[in-house]
N, C-alpha and C positions, 0 to 999 in steps of 0.2 A: 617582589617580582610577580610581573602577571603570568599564569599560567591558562592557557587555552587553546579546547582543542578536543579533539575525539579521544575519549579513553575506552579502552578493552577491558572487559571486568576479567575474562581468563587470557591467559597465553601461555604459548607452550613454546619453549625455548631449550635447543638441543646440544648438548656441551662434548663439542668434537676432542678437546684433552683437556685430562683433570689434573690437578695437581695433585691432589687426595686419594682415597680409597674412595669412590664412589658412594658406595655405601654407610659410609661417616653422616652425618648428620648436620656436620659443617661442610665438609667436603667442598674445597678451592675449585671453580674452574677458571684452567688459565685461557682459553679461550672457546668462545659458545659460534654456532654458524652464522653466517652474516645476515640474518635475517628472521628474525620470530615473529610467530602465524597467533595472532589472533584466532582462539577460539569460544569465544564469549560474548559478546553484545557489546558492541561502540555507542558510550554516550555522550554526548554534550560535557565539561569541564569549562566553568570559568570560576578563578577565585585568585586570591594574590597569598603569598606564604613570603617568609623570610630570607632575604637572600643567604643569610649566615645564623650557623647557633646562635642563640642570645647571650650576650655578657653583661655581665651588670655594670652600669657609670662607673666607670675609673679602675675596672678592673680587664688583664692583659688576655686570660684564660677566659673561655665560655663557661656557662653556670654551671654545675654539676651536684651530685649528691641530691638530683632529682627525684621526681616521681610522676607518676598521671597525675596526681593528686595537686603536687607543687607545680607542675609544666600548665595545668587547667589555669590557675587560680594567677599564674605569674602571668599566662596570656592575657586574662581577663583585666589583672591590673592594666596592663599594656595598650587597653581598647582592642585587643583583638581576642581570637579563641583557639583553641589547640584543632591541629589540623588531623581530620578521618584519613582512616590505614588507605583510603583510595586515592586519597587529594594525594596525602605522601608520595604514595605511587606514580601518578602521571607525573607530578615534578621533578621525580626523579629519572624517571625512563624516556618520556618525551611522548610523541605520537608512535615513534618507530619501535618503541616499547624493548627498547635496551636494558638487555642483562646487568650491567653499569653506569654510570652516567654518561659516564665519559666512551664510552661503544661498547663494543664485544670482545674485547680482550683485557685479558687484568694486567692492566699495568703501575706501578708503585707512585702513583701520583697523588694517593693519597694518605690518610693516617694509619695507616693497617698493617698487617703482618709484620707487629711486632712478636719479638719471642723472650725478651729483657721484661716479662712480665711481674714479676715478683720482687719485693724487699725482700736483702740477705737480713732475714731474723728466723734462728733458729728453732722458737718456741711458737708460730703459728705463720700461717700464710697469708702474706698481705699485699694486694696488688701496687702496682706504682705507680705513680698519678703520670701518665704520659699525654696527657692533653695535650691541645697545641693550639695558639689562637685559631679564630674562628675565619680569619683573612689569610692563613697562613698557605694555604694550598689552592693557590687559583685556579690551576690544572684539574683539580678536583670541581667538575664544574658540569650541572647537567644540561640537556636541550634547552631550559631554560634559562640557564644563569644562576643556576640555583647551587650554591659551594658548599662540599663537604655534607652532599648527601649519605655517603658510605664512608666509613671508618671516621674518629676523631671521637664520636660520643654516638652513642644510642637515645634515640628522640622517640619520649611516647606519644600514643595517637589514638584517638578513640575511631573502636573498631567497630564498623556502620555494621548493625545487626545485634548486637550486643549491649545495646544501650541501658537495659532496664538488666542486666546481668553483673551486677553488684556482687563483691569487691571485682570483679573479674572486665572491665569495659576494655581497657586498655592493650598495645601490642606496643613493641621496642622496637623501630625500626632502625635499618643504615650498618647497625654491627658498629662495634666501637675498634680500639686500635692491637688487637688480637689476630692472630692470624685465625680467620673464621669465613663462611660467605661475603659479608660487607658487597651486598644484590642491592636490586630495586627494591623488588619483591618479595620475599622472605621475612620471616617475623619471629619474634617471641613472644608469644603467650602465656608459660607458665606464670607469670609473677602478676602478686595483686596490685590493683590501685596504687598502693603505698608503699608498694615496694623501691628504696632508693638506692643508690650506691655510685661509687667514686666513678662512675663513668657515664651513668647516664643523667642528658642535658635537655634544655628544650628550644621545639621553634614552634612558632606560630604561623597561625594561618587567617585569612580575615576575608572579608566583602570587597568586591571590588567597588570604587568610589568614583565619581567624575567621569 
């Protein structure tokens, strides 16, 4: 998908009712004010990214049990490259720079707020693979056509500033199928390069051509 257009490096976006304790660190909002203010420098974006997570030939679920590490190397096979925490960002908010893709209010259109988190096994705790094709939620769909930016899987992204900041380049954007933010904006950073697990997948991002 082509993405272009003026991107805001900050924005400030004011969340009229929460569904959470505020203070939480995931903390839901069910709906933010109709309009968030740019406060950081608008600049030029053009580039094309994936319209859906990637799934491999012949397979029904997107990739997972990723990493930066596999998400870089699987783009690269692909002829393209893994897409910076910014690019992520405008294709998923658009120009109007929405809290969601899909506007300013949370509604269940996507893969998220699940609470059926866990295998019943009594000896340790294991999540449960709740993927769900990568076409399966059209509604989940941002200004640009871009599906399943939030919730379904967490997509790493190398984070512009940070490039020469080894094992550490990476952020997890979108929030996977958890009840958590699942934002534009928003990120994880704790984990290194290599860090993989049963929910985070990859998209690519590339040159525009022709």
């Amino acid at each position: 998908m082509l993405v272009e257009g003026s991107y805001c490096t900050d924005v400030r976006q004011d969340c009229n009712r929460w569904l959470d304790d505020a203070s939480l660190p995931f903390a839901r909002c069910a709906e933010y004010s109709p309009r968030s203010r740019c406060i950081g420098k608008r600049v030029p974006m053009r580039f094309c990214i994936d319209r859906r997570e990637y799934t491999p030939p012949g397979e029904k679920l997107p990739l997972n049990q990723a990493s930066y590490d596999i998400a870089t190397k699987t783009c690269q096979g692909l002829g393209k490259r893994i897409c910076t925490d910014n690019e992520w960002n405008f294709a998923c908010e658009g120009e109007d720079m929405l809290p969601y893709p899909y506007g300013y209010e949370r509604k269940p259109v996507c893969n998220q707020d699940r609470t059926d988190l866990f295998e019943k096994n009594p000896k340790m705790q294991v999540l449960r693979d709740l993927r769900e094709p990568a076409d399966g939620r059209p509604e989940c769909r941002s200004p640009f056509g871009v599906e399943n930016m939030t919730g379904n899987m967490d997509e790493p992204v190398a984070r512009e500033g940070f490039e020469n900041n080894q094992p550490f380049r990476n952020a997890l954007k979108g929030g996977w199928w958890m009840p958590a933010r699942n934002r534009c904006r928003p990120a994880t950073t704790a984990h290194d390069d290599y860090f993989k697990d049963i929910q985070i997948g990859v998209r690519c991002c590339g040159a525009v051509t022709g």
